[in-house]
C-alpha positions as CSV (number, residue, x, y, z in Angstrom):
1,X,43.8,-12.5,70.8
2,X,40.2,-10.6,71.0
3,X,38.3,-11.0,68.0
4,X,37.5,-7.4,67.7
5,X,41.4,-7.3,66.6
6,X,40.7,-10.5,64.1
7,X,37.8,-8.6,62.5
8,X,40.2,-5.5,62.4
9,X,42.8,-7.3,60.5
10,X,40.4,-8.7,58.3
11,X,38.8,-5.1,57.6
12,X,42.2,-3.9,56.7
13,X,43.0,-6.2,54.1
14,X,39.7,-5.5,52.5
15,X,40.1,-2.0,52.8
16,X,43.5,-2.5,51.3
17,X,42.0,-5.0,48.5
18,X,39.2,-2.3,47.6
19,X,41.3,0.8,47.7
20,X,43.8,-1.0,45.4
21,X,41.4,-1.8,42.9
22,X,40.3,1.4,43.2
23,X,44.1,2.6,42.1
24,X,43.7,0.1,39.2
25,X,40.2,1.3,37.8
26,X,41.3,4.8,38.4
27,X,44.9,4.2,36.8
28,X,43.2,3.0,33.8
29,X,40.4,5.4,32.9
30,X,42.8,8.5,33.7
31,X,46.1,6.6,32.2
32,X,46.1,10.3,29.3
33,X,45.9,12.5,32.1
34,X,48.2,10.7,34.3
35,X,51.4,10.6,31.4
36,X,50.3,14.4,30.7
37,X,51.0,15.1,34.1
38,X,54.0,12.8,35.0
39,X,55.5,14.5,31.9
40,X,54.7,17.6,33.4
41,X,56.2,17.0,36.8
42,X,59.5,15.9,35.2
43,X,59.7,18.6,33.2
44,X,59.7,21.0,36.3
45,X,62.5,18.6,37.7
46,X,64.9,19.3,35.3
């Protein structure tokens, strides 16, 4: 294995780890906006 594919792997799940904390910080300041919407969006569902 070359270890420009290690160092790939590793960016990846860092990448990963950031863009998921990302969600979480993001999920949690917009959390009125986001049941607003959801609401919304099942609304036009039905």
């Amino acid at each position: 294995m070359c270890p420009t594919k290690a160092l790939h792997l590793v960016d990846n799940t860092d990448i990963a780890r950031v863009s998921k904390r990302k969600r979480e910080l993001t999920f949690n300041t917009d959390f009125g906006d986001l049941t607003l919407f959801q609401q919304a969006q099942s609304g036009e569902a039905k």
